[in-house]
C-alpha positions as CSV (number, residue, x, y, z in Angstrom):
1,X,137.0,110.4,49.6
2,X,135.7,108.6,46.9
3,X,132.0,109.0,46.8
4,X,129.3,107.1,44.2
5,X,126.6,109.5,42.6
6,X,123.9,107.3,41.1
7,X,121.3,108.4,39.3
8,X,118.5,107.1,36.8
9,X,119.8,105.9,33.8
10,X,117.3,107.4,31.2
11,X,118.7,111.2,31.1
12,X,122.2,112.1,30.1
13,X,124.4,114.1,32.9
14,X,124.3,116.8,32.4
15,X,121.0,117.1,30.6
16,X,121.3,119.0,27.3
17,X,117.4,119.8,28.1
18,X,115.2,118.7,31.4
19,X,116.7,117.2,34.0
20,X,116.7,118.4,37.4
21,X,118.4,115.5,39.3
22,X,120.5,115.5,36.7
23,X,121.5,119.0,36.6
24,X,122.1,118.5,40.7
25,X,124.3,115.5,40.0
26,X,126.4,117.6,37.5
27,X,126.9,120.5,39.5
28,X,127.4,118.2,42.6
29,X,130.4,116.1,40.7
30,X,132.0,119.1,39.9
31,X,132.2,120.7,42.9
32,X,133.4,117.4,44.9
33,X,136.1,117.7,42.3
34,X,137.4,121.0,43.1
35,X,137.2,120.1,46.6
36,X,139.8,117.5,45.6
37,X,137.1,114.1,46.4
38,X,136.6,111.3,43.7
39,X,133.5,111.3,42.4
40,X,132.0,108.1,39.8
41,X,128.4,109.3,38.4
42,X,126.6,106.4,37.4
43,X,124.5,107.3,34.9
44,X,124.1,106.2,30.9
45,X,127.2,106.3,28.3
46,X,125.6,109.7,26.9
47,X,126.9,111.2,29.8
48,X,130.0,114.0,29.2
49,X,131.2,115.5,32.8
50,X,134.7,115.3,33.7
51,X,134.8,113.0,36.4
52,X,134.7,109.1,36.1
53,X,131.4,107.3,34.2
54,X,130.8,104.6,34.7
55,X,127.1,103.3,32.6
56,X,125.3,99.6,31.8
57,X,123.2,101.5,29.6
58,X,125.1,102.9,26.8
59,X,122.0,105.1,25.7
60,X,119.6,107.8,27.2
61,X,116.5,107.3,27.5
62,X,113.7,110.4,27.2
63,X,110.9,110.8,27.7
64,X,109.7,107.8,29.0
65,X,106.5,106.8,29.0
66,X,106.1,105.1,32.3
67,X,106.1,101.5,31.2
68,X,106.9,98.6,33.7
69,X,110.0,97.7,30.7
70,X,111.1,100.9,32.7
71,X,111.3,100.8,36.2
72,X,112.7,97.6,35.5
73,X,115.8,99.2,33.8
74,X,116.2,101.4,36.8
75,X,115.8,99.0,38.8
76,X,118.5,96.8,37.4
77,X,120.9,99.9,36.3
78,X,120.4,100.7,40.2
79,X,122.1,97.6,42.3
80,X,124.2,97.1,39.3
81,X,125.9,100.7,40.6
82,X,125.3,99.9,43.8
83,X,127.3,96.4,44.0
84,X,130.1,97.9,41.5
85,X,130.2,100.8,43.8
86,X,130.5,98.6,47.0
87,X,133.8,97.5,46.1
88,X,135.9,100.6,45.4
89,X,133.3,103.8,47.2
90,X,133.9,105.2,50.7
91,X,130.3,106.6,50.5
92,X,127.3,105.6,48.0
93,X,124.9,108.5,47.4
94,X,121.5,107.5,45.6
95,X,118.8,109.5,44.2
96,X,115.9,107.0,44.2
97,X,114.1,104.5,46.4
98,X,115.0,101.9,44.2
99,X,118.4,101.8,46.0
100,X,117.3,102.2,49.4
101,X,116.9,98.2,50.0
102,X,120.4,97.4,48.6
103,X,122.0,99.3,52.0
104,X,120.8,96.2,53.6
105,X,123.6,94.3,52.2
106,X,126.7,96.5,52.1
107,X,128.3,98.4,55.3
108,X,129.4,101.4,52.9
109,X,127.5,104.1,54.4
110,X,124.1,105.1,52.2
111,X,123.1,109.0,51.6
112,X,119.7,109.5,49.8
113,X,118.8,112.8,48.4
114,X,114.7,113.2,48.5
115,X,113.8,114.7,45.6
116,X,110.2,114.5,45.0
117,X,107.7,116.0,47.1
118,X,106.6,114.2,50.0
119,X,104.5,111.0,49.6
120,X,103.4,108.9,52.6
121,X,104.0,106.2,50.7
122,X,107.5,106.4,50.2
123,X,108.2,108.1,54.0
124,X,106.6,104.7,55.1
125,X,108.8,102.7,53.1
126,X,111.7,105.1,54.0
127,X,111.2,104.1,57.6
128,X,112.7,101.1,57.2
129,X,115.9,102.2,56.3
130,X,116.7,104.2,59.5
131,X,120.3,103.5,59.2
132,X,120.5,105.5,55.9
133,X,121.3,109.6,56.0
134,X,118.6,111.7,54.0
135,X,118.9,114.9,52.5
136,X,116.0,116.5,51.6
137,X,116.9,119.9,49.4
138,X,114.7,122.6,51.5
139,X,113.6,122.5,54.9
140,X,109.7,122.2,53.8
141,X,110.0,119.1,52.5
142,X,112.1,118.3,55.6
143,X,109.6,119.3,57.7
144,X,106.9,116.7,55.9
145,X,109.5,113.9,56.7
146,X,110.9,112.2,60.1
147,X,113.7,109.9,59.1
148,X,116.3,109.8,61.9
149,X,118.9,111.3,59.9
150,X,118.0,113.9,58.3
151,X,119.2,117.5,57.0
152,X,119.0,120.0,54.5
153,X,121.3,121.2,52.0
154,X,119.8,123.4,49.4
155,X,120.9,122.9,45.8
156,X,123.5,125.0,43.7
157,X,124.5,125.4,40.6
158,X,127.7,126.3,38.7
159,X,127.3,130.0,38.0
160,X,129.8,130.1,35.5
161,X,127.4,128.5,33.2
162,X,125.0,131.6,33.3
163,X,125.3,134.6,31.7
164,X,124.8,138.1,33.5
165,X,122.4,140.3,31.7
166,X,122.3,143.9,33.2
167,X,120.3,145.1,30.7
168,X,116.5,143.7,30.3
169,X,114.2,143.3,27.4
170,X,110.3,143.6,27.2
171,X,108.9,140.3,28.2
172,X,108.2,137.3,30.9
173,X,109.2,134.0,31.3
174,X,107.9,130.6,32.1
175,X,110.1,128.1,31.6
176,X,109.6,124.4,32.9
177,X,107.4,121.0,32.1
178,X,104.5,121.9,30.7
179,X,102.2,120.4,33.1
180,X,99.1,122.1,36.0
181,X,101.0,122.0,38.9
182,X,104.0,124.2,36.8
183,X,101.4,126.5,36.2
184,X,102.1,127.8,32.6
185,X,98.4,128.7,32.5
186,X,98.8,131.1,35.3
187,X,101.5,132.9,33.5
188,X,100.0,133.7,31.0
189,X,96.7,135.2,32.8
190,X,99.5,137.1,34.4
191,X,101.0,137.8,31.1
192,X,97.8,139.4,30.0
193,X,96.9,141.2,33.0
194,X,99.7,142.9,32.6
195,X,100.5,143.3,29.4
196,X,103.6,142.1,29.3
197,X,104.8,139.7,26.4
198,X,105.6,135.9,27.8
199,X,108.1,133.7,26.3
200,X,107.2,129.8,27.5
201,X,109.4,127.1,27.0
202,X,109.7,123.8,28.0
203,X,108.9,120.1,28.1
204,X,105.7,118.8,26.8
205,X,105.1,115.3,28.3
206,X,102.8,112.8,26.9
207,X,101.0,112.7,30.3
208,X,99.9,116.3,29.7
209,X,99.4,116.6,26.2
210,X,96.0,117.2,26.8
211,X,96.7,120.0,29.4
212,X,99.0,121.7,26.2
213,X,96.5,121.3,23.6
214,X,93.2,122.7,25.9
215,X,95.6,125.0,28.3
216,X,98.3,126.6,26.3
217,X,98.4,126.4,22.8
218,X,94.7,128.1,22.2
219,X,97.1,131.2,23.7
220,X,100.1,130.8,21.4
221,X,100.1,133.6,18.5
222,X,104.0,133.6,17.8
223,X,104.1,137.6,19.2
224,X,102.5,138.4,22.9
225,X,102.9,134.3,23.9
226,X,105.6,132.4,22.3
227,X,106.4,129.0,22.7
228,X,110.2,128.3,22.3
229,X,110.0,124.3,22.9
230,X,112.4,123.1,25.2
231,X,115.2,124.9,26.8
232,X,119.2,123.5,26.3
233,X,121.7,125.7,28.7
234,X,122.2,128.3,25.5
235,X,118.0,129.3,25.0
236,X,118.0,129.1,29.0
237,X,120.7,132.1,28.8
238,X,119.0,133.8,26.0
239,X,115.8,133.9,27.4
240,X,115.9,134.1,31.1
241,X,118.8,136.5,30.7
242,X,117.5,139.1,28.8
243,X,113.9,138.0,30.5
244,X,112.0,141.0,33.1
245,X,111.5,138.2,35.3
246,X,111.2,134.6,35.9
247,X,107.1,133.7,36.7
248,X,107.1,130.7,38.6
249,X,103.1,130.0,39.4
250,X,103.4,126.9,41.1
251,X,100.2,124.6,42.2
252,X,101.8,122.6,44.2
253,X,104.4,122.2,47.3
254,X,107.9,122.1,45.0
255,X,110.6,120.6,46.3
256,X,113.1,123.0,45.3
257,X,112.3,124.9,42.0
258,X,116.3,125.2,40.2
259,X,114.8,127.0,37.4
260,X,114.5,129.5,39.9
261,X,118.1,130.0,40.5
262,X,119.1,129.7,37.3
263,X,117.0,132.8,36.4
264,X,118.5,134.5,39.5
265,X,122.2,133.2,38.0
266,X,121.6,135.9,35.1
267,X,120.6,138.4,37.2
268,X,116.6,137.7,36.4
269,X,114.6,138.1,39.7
270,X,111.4,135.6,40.2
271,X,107.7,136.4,40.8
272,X,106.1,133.5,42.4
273,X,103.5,131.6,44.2
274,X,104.0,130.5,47.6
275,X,104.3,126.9,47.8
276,X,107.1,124.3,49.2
277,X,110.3,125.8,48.5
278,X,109.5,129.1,47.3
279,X,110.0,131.5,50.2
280,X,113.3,129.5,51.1
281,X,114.8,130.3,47.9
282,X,112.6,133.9,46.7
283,X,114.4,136.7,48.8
284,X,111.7,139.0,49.5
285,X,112.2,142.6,47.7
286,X,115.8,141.0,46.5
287,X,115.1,138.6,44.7
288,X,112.0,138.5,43.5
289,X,108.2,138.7,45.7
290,X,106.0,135.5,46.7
291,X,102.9,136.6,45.7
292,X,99.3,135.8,46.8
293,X,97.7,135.7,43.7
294,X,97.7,135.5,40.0
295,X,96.6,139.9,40.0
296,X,99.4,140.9,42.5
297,X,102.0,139.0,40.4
298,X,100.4,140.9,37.5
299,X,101.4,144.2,39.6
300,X,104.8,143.5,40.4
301,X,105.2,142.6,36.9
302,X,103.7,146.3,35.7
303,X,105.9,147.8,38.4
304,X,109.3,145.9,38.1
305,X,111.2,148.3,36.6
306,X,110.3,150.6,39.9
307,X,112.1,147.7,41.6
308,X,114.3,145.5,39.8
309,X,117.7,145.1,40.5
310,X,119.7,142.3,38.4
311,X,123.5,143.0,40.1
312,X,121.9,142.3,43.1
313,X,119.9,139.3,42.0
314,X,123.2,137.7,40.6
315,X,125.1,138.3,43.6
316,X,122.1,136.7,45.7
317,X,122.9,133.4,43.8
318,X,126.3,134.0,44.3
319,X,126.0,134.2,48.2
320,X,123.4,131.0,48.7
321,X,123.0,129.2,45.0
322,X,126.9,128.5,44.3
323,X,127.9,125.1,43.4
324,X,130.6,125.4,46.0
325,X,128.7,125.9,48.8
326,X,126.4,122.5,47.9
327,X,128.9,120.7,47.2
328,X,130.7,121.5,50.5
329,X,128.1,121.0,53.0
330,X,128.0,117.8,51.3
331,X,131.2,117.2,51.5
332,X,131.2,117.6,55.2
333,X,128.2,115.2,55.7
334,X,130.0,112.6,53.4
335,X,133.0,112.9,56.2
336,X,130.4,112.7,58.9
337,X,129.0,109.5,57.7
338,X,132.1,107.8,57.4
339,X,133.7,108.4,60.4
340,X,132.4,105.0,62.4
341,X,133.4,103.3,59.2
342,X,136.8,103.5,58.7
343,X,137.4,102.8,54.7
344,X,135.3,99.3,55.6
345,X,138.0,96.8,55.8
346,X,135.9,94.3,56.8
347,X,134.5,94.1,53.1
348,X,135.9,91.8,50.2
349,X,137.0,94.4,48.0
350,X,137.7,91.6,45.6
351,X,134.0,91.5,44.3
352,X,133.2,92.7,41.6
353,X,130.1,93.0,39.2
354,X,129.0,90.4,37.1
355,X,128.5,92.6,34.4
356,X,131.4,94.5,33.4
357,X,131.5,98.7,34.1
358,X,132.3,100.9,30.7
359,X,134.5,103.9,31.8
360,X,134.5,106.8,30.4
């Protein structure tokens, strides 16, 4: 099969920094690829994954700040892919609502993958689009939702990419955006109830530069809290390898949390708060604990080397995290899909975009 990833267009794939869906899309090309399938990622000419690029914007794009200039580049970047797509992909797979109404004019079967958590908004304006197959990426956020087609497939990563560390140095970890409902506050309360040293790093968004400068930097003395700024693939193997554990004090319902499994890909278990995802992905006692509070993740934290176990953590992500198995389940949905379409004959394969595709 020949299958369309589209994504935004402001972050290259895969992100040298953040970038979830990104990071997803990477991992998901890849493992199509072993599998034997085409994939074309649409993304932005930054892009460097060995599979076929296509891009109208030459350039990433981050952060951005919001701005209507914006969601009219994704906008355009989004049926630009989706009509050069049309011509030459047995399935298109978006991974934003901006391409939802374009299924209305193409018989090429439609996969969305729901990444955000759930907004009535959007799950109104989904239900318009019944004929389209939805993944959501746990079964919390599927639960929230009631599209007709609709499944599961939790994320995975390519664990080659992450370093096994048996051996474990002093300290925590947060790592992730810098904003309240990542909880970096929380952390380091932990931190301190502990008395445990916390390396943060991540993303400070303009949007909550005010939560940085009031929240977390007061905190920030360059020895018990660091702050590392943002994390490319080499300081997330550093740090969360060498890291006690991964604190993941979440203050909202997460979608799916891959930070999580990337800790758990060096053999770094997690200590979180229960929310969304988090007890789908947090193995009890294997993986990690989902804690109740900011003081009992303070007492694993005291007690982890009573219970930690990183062989076992890596071989966790192994069994359930593995690029290989996403990309499979995938690739079996993808066959699903097509099966009342047969290739589409009925389209003119002749058209083409108006605007010319850059390969790379």
């Amino acid at each position: 099969m020949r299958i369309a990833l589209i994504a935004p267009p402001f972050i290259q794939i895969p992100p040298k920094r953040y970038g979830g869906t990104e990071l997803f899309l990477a991992s998901l090309a890849l493992g199509l690829k072993k599998l034997g399938h085409e994939a074309v990622v649409y993304g932005n000419g930054e892009s460097e994954i060995p599979v076929e690029v296509r891009w109208l914007y030459p350039i990433a794009q981050w952060p951005i700040k919001g701005e209507f200039s914006e969601t009219l580049k994704e906008m355009n970047h989004t049926a630009w892919a989706i009509k050069d797509a049309t011509a030459s992909c047995d399935v298109i797979h978006i991974n934003n609502a901006f391409g939802l109404p374009h299924s209305r004019f193409t018989k090429v079967p439609f996969l969305y993958t729901v990444h955000h958590e759930h907004d009535p908004a959007l799950s109104n304006f989904y239900s318009h689009y019944p004929d389209v197959h939805y993944v959501t990426i746990s079964n919390f956020q599927r639960s929230r939702e009631n599209m007709p087609h609709l499944r599961t497939i939790h994320h995975g990563i390519d664990l080659s990419r992450y370093h096994f560390q048996d051996r474990k140095q002093t300290y925590l970890t947060f790592l992730g955006r810098l904003a309240p409902m990542k909880g970096a506050h929380l952390a380091i309360a932990v931190a301190k109830r502990a008395g445990i040293p916390l390396k943060i790093a991540g993303e400070i968004q303009p949007i909550f530069r005010d939560y940085y400068e009031n929240e977390i930097q007061p905190h920030i003395d360059g020895k018990f809290i660091e702050y590392l700024g943002e994390a490319d693939l080499a300081l997330k193997n550093e740090v969360l390898g060498n890291s006690l554990a991964l604190l993941f004090p979440i203050q909202w319902n997460e979608p799916f949390g891959l930070v999580m499994i990337e800790a758990m890909a060096c053999g770094t278990s997690v200590l979180a708060l229960a929310g969304g995802s988090v007890s789908e992905v947090v193995r009890e006692g294997l993986s990690g604990y989902v804690c109740r509070s900011v003081n009992e993740m303070a007492g694993y934290a005291r007690d982890i080397e009573t219970w930690i176990r990183p062989a076992a953590v890596r071989h966790y992500a192994e069994r359930h995290f593995s690029m290989e198995r996403m990309a499979a389940e995938y690739a079996k949905l993808y066959a699903e899909i097509c099966q009342p379409v047969a290739l589409h004959p009925e389209l003119d394969l002749s058209a083409a975009s108006s605007q010319e595709p850059f390969a790379a």
